[in-house]
N, CA, C, O and CB atoms as a CASP TS submission, in Angstrom:
PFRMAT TS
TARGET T0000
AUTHOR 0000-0000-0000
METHOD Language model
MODEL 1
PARENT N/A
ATOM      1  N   UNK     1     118.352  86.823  95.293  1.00  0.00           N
ATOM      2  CA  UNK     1     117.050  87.386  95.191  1.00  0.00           C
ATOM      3  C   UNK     1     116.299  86.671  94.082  1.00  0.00           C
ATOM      4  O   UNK     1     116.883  86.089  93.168  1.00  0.00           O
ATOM      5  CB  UNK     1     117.121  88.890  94.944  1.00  0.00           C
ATOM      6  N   UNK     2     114.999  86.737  94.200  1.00  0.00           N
ATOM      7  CA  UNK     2     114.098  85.987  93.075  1.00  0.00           C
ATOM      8  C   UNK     2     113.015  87.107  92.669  1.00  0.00           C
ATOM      9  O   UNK     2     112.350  87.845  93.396  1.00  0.00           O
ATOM     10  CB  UNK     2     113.259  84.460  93.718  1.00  0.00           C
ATOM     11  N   UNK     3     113.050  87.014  91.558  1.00  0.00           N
ATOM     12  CA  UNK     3     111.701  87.932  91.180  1.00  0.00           C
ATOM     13  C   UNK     3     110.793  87.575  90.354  1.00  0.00           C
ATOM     14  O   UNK     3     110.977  87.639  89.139  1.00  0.00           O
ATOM     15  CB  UNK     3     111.946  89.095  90.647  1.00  0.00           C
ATOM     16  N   UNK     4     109.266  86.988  91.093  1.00  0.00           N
ATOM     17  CA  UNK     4     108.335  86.774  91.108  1.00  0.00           C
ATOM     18  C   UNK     4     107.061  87.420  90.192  1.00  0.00           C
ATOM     19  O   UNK     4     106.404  88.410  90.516  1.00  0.00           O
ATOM     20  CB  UNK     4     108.387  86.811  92.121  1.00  0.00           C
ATOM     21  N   UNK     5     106.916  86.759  89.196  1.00  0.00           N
ATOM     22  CA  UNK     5     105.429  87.835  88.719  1.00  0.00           C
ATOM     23  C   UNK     5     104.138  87.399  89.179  1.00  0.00           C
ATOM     24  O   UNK     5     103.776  86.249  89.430  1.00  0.00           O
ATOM     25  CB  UNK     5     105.116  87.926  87.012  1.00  0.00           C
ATOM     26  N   UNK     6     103.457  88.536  89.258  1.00  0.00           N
ATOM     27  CA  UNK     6     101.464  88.176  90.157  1.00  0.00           C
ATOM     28  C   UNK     6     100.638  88.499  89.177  1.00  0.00           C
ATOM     29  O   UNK     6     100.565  89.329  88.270  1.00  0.00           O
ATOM     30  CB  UNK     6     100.743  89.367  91.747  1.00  0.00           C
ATOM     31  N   UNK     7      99.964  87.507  89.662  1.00  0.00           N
ATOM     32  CA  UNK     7      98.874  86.945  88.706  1.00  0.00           C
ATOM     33  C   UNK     7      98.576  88.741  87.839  1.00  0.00           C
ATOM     34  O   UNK     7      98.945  88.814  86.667  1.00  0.00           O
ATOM     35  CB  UNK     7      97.132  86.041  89.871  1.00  0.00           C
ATOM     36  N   UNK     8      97.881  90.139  88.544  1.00  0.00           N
ATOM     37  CA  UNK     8      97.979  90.822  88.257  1.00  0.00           C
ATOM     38  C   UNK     8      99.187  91.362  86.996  1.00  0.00           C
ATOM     39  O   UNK     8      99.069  92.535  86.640  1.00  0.00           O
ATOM     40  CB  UNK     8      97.793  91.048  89.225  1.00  0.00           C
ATOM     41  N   UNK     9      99.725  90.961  86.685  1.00  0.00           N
ATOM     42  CA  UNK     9     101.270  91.261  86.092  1.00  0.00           C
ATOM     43  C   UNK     9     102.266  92.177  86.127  1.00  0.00           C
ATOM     44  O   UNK     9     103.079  92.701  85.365  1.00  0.00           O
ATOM     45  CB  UNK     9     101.286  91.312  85.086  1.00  0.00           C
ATOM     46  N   UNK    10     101.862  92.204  87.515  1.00  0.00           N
ATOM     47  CA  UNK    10     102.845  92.910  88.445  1.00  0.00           C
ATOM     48  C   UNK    10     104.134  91.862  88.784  1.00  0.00           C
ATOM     49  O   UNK    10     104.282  90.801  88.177  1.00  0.00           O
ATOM     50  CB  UNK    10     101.999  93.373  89.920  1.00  0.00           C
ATOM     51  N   UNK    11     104.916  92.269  89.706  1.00  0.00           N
ATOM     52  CA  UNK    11     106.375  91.353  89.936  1.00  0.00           C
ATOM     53  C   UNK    11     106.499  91.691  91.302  1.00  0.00           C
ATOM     54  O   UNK    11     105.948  92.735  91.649  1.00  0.00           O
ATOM     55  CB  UNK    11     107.912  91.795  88.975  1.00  0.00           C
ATOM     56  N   UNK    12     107.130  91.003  92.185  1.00  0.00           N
ATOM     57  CA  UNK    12     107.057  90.919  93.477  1.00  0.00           C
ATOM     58  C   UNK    12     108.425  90.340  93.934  1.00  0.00           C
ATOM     59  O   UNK    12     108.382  89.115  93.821  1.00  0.00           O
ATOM     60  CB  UNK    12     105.862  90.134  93.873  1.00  0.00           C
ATOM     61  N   UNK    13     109.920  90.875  94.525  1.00  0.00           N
ATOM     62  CA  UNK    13     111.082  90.615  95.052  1.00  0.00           C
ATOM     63  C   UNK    13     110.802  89.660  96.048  1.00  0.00           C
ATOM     64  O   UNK    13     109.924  89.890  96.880  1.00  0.00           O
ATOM     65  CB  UNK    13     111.751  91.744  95.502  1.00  0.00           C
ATOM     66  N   UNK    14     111.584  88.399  96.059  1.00  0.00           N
ATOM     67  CA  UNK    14     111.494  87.707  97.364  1.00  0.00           C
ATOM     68  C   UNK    14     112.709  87.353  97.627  1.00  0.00           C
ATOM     69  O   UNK    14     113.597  87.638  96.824  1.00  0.00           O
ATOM     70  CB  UNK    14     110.622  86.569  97.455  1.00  0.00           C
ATOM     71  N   UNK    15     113.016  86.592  98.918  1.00  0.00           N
ATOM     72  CA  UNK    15     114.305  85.888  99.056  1.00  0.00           C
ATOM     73  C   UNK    15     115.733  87.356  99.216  1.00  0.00           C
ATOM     74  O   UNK    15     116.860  86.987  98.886  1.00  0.00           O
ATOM     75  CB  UNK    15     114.448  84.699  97.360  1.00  0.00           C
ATOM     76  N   UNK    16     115.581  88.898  99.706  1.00  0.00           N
ATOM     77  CA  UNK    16     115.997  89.190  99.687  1.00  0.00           C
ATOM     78  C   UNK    16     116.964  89.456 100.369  1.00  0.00           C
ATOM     79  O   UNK    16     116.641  89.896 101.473  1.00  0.00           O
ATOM     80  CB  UNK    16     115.591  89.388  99.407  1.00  0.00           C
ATOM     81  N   UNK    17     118.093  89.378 100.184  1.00  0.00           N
ATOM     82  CA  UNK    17     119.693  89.231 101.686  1.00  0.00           C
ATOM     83  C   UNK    17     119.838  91.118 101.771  1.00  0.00           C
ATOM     84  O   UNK    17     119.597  91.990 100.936  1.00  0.00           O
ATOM     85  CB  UNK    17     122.182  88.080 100.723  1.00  0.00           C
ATOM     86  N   UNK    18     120.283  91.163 103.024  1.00  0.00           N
ATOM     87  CA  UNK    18     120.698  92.716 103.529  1.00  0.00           C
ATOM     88  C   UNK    18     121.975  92.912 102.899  1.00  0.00           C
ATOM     89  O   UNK    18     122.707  91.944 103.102  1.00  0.00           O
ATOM     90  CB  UNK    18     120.872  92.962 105.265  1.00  0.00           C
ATOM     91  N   UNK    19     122.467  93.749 102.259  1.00  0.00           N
ATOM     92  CA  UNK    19     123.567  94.631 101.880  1.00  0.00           C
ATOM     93  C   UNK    19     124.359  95.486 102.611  1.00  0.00           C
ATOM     94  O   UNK    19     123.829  96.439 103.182  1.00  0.00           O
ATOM     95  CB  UNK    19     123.200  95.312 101.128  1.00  0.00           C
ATOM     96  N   UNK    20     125.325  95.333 102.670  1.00  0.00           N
ATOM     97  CA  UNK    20     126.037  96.157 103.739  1.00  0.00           C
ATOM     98  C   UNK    20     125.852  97.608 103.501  1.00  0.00           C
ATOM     99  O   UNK    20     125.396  98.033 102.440  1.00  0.00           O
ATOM    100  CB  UNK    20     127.559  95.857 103.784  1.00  0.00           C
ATOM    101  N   UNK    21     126.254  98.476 104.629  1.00  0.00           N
ATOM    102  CA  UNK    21     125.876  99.731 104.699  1.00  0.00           C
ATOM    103  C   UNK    21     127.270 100.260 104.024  1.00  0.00           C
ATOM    104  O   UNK    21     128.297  99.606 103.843  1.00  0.00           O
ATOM    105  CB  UNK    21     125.422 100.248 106.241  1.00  0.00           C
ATOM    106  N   UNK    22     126.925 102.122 103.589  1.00  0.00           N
ATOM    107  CA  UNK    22     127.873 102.544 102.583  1.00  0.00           C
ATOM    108  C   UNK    22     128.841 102.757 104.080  1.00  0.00           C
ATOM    109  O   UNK    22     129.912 102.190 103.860  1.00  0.00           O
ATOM    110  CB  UNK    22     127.396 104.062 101.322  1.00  0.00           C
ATOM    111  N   UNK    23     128.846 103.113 104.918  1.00  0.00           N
ATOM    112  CA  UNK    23     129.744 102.956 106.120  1.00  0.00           C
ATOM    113  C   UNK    23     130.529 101.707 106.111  1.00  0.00           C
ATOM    114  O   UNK    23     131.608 102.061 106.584  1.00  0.00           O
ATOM    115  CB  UNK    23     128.953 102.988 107.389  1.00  0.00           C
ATOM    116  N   UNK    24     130.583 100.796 105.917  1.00  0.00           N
ATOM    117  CA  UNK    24     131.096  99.412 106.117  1.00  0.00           C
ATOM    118  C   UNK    24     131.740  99.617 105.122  1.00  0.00           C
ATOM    119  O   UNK    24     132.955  99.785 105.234  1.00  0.00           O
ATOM    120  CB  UNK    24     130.260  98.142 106.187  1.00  0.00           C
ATOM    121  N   UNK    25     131.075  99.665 103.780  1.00  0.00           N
ATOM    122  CA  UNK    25     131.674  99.254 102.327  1.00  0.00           C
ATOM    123  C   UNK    25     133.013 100.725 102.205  1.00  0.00           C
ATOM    124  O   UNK    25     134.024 100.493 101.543  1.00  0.00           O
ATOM    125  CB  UNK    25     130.016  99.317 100.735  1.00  0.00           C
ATOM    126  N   UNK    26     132.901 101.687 102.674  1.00  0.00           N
ATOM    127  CA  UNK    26     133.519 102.497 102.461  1.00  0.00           C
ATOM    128  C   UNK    26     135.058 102.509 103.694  1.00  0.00           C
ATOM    129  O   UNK    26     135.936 103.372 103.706  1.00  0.00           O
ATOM    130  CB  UNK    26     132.455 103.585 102.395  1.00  0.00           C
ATOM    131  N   UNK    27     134.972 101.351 104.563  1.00  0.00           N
ATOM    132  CA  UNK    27     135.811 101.305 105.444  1.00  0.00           C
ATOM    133  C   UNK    27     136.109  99.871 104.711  1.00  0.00           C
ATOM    134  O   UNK    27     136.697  99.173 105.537  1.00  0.00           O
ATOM    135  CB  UNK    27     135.371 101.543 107.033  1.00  0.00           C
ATOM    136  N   UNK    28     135.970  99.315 103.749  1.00  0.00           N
ATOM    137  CA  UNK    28     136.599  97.975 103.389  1.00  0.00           C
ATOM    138  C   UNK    28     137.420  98.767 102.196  1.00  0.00           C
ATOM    139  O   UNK    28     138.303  98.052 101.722  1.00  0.00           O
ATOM    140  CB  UNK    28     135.415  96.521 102.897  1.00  0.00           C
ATOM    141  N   UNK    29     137.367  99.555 101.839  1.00  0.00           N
ATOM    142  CA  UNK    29     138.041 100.209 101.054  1.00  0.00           C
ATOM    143  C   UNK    29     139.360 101.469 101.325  1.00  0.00           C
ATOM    144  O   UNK    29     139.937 102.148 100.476  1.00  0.00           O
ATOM    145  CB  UNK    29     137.030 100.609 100.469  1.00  0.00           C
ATOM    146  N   UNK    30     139.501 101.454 102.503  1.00  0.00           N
ATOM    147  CA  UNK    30     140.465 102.243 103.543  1.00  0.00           C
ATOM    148  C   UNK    30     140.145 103.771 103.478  1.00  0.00           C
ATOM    149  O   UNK    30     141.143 104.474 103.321  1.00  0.00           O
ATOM    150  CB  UNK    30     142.141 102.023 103.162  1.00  0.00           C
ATOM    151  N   UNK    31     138.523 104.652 103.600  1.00  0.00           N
ATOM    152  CA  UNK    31     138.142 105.305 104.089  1.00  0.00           C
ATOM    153  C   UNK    31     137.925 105.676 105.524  1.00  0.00           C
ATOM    154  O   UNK    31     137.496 104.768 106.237  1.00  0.00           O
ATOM    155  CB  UNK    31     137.603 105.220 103.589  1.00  0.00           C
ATOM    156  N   UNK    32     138.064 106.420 105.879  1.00  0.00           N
ATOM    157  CA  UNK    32     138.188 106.490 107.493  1.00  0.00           C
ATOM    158  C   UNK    32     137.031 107.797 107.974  1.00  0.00           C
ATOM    159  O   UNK    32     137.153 109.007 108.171  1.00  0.00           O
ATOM    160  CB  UNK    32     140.093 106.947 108.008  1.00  0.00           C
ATOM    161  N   UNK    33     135.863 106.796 108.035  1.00  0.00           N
ATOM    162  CA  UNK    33     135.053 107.931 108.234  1.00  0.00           C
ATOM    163  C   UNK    33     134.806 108.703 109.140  1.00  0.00           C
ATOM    164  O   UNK    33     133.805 109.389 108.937  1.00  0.00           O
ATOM    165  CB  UNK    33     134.216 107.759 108.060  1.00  0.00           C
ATOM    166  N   UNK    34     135.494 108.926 110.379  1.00  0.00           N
ATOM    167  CA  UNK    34     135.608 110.217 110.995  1.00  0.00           C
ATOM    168  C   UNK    34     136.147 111.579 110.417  1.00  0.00           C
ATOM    169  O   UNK    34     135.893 112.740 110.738  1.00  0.00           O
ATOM    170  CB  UNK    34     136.305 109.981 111.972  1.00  0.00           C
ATOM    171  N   UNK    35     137.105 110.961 109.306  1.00  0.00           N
ATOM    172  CA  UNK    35     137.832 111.857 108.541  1.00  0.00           C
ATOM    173  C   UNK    35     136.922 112.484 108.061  1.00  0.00           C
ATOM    174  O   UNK    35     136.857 113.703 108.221  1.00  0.00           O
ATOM    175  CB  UNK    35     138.707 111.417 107.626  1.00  0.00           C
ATOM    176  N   UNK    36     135.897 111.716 107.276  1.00  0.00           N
ATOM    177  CA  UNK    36     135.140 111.866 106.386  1.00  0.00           C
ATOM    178  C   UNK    36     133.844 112.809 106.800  1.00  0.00           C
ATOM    179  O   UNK    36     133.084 113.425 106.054  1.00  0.00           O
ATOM    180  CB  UNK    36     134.884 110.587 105.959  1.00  0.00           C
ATOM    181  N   UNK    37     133.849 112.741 107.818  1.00  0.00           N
ATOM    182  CA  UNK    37     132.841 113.442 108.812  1.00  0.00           C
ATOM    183  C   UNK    37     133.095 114.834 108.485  1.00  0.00           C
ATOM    184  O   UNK    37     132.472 115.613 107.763  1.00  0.00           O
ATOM    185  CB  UNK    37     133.070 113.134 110.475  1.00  0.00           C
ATOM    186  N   UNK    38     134.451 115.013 109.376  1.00  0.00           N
ATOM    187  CA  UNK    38     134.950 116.333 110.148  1.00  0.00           C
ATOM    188  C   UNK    38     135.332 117.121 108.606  1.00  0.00           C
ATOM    189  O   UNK    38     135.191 118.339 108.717  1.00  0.00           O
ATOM    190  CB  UNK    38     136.567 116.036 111.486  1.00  0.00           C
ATOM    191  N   UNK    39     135.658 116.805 107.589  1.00  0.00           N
ATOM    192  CA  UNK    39     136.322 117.629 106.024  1.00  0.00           C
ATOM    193  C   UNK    39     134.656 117.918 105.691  1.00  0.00           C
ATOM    194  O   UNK    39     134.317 118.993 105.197  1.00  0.00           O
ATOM    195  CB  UNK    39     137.496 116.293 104.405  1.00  0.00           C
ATOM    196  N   UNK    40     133.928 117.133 105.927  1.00  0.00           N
ATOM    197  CA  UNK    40     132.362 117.564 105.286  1.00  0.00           C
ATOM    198  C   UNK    40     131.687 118.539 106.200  1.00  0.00           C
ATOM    199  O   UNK    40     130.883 119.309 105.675  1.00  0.00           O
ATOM    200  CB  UNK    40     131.243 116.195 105.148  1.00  0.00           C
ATOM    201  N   UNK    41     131.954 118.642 107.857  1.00  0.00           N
ATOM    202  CA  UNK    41     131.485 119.459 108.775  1.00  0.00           C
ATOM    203  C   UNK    41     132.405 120.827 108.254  1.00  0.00           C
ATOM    204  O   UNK    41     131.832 121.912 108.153  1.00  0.00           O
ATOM    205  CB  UNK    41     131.701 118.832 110.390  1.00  0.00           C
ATOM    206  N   UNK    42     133.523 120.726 108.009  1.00  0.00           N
ATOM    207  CA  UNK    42     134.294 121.880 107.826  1.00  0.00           C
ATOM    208  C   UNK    42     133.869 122.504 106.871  1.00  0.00           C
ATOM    209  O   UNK    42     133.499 123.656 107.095  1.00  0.00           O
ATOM    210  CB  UNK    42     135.538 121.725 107.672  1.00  0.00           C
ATOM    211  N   UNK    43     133.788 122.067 105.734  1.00  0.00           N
ATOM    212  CA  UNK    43     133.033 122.513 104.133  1.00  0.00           C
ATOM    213  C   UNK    43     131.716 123.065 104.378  1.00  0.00           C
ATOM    214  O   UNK    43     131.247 123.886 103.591  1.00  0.00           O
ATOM    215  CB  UNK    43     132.736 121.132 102.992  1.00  0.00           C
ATOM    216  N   UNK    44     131.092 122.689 105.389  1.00  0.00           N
ATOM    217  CA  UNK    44     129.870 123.409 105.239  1.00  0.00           C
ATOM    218  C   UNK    44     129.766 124.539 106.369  1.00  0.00           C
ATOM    219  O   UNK    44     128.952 125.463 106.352  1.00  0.00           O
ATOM    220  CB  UNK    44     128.659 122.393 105.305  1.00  0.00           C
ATOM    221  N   UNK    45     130.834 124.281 107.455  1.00  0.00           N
ATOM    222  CA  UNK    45     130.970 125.626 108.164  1.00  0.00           C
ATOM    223  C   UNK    45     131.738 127.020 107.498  1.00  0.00           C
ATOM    224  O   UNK    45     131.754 128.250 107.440  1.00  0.00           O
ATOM    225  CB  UNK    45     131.730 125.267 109.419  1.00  0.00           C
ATOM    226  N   UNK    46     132.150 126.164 107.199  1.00  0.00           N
ATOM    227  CA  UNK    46     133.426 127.779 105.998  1.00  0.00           C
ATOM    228  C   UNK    46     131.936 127.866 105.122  1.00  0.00           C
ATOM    229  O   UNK    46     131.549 129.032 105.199  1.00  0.00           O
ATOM    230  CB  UNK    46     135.720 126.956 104.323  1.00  0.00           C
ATOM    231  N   UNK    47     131.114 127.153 104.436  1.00  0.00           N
ATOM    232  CA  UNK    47     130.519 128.007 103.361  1.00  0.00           C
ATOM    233  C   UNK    47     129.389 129.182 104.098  1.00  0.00           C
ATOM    234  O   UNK    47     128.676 130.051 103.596  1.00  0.00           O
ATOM    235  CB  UNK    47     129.689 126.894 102.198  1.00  0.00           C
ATOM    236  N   UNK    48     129.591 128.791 105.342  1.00  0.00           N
ATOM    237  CA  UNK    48     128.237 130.304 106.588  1.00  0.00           C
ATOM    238  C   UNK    48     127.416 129.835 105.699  1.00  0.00           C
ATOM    239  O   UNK    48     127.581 130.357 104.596  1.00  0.00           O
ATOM    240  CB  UNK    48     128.356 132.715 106.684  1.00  0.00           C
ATOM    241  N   UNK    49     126.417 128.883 105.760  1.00  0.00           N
ATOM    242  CA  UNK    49     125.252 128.604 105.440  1.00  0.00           C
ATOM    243  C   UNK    49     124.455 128.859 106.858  1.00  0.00           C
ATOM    244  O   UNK    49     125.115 128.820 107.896  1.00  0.00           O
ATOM    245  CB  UNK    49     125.205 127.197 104.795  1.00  0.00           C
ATOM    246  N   UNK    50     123.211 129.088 106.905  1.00  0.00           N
ATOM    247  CA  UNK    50     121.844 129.156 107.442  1.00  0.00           C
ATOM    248  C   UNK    50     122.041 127.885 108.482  1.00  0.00           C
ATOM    249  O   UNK    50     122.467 126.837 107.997  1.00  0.00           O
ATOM    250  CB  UNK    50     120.523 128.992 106.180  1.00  0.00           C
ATOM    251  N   UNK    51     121.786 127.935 109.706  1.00  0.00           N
ATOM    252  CA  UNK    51     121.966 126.853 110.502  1.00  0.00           C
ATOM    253  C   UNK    51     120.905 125.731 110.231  1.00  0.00           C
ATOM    254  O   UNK    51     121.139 124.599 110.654  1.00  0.00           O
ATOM    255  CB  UNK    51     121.952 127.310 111.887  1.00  0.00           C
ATOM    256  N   UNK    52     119.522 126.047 109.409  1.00  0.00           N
ATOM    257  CA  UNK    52     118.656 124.852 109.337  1.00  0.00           C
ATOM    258  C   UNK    52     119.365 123.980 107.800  1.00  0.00           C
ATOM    259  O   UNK    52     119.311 122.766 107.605  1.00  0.00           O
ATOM    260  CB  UNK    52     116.746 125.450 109.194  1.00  0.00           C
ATOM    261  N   UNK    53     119.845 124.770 107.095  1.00  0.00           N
ATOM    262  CA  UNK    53     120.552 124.459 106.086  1.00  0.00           C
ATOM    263  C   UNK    53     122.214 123.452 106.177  1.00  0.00           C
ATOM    264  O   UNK    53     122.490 122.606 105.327  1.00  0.00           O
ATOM    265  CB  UNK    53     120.664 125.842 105.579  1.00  0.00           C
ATOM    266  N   UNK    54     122.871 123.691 107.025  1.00  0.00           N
ATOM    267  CA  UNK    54     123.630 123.029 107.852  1.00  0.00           C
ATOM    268  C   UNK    54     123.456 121.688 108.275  1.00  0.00           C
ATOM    269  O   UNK    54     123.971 120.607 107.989  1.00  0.00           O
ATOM    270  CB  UNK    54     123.673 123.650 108.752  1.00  0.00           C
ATOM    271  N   UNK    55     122.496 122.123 109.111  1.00  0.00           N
ATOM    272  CA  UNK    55     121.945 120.809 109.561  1.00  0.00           C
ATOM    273  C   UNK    55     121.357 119.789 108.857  1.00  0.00           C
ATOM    274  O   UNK    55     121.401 118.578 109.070  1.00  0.00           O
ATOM    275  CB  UNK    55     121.143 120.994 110.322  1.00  0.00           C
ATOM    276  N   UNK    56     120.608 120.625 107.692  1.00  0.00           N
ATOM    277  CA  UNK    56     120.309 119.494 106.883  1.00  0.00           C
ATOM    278  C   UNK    56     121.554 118.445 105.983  1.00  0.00           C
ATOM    279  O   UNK    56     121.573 117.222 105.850  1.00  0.00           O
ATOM    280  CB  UNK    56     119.366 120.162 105.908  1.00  0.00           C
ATOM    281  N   UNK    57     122.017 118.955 105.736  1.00  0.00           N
ATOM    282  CA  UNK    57     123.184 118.774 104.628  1.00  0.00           C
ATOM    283  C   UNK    57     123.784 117.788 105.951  1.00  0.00           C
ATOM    284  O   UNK    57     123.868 116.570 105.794  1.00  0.00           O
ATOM    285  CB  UNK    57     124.298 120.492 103.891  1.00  0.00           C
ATOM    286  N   UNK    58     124.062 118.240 106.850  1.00  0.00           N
ATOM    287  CA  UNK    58     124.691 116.857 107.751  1.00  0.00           C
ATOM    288  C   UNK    58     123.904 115.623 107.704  1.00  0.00           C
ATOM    289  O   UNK    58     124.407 114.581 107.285  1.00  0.00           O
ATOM    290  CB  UNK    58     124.787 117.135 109.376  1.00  0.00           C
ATOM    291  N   UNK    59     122.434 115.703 108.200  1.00  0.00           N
ATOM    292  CA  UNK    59     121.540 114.898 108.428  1.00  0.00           C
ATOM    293  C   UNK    59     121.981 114.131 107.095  1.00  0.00           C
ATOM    294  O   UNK    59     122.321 112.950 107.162  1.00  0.00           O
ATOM    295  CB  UNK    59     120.067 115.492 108.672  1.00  0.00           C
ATOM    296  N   UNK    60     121.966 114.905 105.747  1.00  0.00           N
ATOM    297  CA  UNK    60     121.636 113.606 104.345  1.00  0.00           C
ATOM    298  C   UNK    60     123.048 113.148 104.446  1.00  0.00           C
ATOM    299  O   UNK    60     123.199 112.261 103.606  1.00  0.00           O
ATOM    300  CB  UNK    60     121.135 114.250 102.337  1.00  0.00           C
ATOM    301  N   UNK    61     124.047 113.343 105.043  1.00  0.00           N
ATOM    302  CA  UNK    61     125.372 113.282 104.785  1.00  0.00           C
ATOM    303  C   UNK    61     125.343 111.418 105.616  1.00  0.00           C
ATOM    304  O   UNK    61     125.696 110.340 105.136  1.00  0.00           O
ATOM    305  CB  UNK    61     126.449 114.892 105.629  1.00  0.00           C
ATOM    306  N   UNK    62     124.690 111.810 107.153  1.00  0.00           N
ATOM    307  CA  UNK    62     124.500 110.775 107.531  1.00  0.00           C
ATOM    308  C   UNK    62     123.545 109.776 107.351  1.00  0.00           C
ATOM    309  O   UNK    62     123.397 108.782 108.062  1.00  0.00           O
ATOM    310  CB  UNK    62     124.580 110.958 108.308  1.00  0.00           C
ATOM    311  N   UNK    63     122.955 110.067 106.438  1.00  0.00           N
ATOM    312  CA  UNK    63     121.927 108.990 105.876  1.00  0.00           C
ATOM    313  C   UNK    63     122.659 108.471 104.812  1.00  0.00           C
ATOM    314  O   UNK    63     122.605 107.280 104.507  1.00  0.00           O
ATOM    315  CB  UNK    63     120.449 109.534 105.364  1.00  0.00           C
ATOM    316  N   UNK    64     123.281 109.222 104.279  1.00  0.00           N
ATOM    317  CA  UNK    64     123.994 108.538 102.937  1.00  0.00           C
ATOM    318  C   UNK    64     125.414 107.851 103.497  1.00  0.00           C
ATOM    319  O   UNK    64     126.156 107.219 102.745  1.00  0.00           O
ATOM    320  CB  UNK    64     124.392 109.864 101.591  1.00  0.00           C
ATOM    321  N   UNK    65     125.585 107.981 104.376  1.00  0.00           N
ATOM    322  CA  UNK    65     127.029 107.562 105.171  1.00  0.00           C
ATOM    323  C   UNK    65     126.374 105.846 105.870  1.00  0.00           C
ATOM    324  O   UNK    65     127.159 104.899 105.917  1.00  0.00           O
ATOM    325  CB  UNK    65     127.580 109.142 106.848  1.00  0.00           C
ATOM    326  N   UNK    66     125.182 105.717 106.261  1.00  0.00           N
ATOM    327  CA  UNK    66     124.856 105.184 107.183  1.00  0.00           C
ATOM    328  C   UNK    66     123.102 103.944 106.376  1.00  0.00           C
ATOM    329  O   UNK    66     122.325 103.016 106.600  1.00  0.00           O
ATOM    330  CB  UNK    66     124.702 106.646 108.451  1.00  0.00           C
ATOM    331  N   UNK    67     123.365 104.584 105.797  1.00  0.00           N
ATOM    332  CA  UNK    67     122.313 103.941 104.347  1.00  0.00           C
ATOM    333  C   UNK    67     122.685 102.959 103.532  1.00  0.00           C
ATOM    334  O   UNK    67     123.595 103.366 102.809  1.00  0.00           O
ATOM    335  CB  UNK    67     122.039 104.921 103.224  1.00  0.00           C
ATOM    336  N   UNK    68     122.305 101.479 103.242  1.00  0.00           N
ATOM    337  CA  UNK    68     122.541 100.229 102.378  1.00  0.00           C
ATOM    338  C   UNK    68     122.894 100.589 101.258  1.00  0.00           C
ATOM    339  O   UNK    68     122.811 101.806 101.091  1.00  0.00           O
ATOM    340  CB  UNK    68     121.487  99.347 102.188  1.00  0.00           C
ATOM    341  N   UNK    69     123.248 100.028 100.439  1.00  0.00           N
ATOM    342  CA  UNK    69     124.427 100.488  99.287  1.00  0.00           C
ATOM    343  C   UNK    69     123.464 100.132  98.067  1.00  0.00           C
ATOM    344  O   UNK    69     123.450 100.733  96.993  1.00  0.00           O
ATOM    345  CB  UNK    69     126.184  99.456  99.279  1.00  0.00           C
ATOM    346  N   UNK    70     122.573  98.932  98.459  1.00  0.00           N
ATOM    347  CA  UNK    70     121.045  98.425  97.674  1.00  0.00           C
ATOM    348  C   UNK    70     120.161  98.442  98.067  1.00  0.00           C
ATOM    349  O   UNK    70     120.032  99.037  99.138  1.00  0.00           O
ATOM    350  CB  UNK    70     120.763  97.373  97.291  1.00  0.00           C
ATOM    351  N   UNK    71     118.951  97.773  97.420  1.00  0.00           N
ATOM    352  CA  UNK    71     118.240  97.714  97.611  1.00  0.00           C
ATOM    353  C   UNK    71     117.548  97.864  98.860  1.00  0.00           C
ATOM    354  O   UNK    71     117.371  96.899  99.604  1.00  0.00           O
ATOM    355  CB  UNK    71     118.269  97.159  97.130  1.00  0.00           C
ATOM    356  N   UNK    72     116.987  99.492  99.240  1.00  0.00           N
ATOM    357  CA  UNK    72     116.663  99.765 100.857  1.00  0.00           C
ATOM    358  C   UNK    72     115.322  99.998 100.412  1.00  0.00           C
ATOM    359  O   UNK    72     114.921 100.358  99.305  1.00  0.00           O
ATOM    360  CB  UNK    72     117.494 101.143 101.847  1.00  0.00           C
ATOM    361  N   UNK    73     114.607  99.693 101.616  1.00  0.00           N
ATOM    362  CA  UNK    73     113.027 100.034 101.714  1.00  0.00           C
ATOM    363  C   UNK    73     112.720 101.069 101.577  1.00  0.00           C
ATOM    364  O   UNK    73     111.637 101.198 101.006  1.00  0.00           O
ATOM    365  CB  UNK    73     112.383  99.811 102.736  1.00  0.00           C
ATOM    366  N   UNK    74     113.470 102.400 102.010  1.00  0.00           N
ATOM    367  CA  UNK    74     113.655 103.865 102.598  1.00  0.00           C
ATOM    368  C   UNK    74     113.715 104.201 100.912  1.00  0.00           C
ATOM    369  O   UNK    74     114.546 103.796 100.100  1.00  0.00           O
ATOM    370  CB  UNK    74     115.282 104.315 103.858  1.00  0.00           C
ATOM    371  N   UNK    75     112.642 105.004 100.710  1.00  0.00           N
ATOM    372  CA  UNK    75     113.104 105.977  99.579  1.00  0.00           C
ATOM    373  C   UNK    75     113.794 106.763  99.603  1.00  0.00           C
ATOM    374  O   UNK    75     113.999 106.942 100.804  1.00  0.00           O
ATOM    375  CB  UNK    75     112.461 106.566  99.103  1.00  0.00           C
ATOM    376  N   UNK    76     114.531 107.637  98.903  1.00  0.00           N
ATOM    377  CA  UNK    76     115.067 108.784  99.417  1.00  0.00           C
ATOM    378  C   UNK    76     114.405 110.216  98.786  1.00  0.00           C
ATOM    379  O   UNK    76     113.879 110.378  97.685  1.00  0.00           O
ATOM    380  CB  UNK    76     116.580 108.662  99.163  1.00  0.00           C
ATOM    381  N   UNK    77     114.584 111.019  99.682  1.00  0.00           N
ATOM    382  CA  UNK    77     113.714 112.020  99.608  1.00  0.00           C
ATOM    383  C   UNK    77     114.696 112.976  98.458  1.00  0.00           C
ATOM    384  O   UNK    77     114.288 114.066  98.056  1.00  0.00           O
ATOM    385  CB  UNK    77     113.319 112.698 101.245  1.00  0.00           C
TER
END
């Protein structure tokens, strides 16, 4: 990566390479993420949470499962 300053004196990233996803990086490390799935689906069914609440907590589970390890465009909420 290179980082660029503008005339403004602001700075501007260029030349940037993709980073592997935390899915990849976490299976080069002998995680097995189905495992990883089903112990996090279980944890949140035993805690009887609210089904929109549920669902959410999966959804960030798979964004963070399935999300670049750097530098991503995607803020996170």
């Amino acid at each position: 990566m290179e980082v660029r300053l503008t005339a403004d004196g602001g700075y501007e990233l260029t030349q940037q390479r993709r980073g592997d996803t935390t899915d990849v990086m976490l299976d080069y490390v002998g995680y097995r993420l189905d495992d990883l799935r089903q112990a996090y689906a279980q944890r949140v069914h035993d805690a009887a949470l609210p089904e929109a609440e549920s669902l959410a907590l999966a959804a960030a589970l798979e964004a963070g499962l399935t999300g670049y390890t750097y530098l991503s465009d995607t803020p996170l909420d």
